[in-house]
N, C-alpha and C positions, 0 to 999 in steps of 0.2 A: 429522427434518424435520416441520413439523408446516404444516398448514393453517391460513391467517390466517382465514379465516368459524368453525373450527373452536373453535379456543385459540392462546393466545399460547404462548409456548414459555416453559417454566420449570426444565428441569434444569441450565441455565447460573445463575451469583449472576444477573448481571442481563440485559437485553436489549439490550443493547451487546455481548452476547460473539455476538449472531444476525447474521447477512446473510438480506434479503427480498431474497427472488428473485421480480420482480414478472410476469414474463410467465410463471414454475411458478404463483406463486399460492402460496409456501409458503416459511418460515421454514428457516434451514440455519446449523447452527456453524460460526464462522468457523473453528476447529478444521479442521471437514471440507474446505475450502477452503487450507489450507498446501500448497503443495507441497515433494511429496519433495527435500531438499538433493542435487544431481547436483555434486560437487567436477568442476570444471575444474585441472587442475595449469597450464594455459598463463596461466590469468589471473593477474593480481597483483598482491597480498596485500590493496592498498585499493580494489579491484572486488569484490571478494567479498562477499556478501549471505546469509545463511542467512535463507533465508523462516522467519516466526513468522506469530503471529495481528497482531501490530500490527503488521509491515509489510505482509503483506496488504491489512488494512484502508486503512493509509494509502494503497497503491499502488492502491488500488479508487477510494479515492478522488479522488485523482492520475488517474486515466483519466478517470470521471467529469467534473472540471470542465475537462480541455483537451478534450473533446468536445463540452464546451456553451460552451468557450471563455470562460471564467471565472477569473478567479485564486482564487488558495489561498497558504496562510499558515499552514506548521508551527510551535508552538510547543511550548517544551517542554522541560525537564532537557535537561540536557547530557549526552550517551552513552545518547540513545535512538532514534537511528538516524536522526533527521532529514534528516541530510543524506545519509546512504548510500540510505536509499532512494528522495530524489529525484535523485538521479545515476545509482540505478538505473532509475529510470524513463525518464530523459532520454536513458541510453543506446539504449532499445530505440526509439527514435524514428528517424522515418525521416531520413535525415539530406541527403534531397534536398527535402525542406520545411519543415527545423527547424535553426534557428541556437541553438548554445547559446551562451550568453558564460558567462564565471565571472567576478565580483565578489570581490574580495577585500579585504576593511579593512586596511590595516595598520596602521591611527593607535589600535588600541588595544595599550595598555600592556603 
C-alpha cells in the first residue's frame, strides 16, 4: 500500500495493475484485492467464475458505472472473460429491481 501525497507505487510494471482506494487515501494491488476461489459443486459448469486481477478490475468497474448509472462497453479478444464476468455481475443483483434480458445474434454465420 502506498500513500498517494507520498509516491506513486512502483513494484507493479505499471500503474494499471494498482486500485486507489480514495476514502484510505492510498494505492493497493489489485493482486491483494482477488478473492479466494470457494468451488460450489451445486453450481454449473458456465456460472462458474474463478476471480483474477482482471475480472476484479472489470467487476469494480461494472459496480462503479451501475451506481452512477452509466453504461459500459467491454471490449476485447475472445476467451477473456467478458461475458462471464458480466453475467456474473448481473447475477448478484438484486433481482426485485433488476430485469435482465439476454440478446442473442444468431444472424451471424
Amino acid at each position: 500500500m502506498f500513500n498517494i501525497l507520498e509516491e506513486l507505487p512502483s513494484h507493479e510494471a505499471t500503474l494499471f495493475e494498482y486500485f486507489f482506494d480514495a476514502p484510505k487515501g492510498y494505492w493497493i494491488s489489485w493482486k491483494r484485492l482477488v478473492p479466494k476461489y470457494q468451488h460450489n459443486p451445486e453450481r454449473k459448469f458456465y456460472e462458474i467464475l474463478v476471480p483474477t486481477i482482471d475480472t476484479c478490475r472489470s467487476d469494480w468497474l461494472l459496480q462503479l458505472c451501475y451506481r452512477i448509472k452509466r453504461p459500459v462497453l467491454f471490449v476485447g479478444e475472445s476467451g477473456t472473460s467478458k461475458t462471464a464476468t458480466i453475467t456474473s455481475f448481473l447475477r448478484k443483483l438484486n433481482p426485485d429491481l433488476n430485469v435482465i434480458f439476454k440478446i442473442i445474434d444468431n444472424s451471424v454465420n
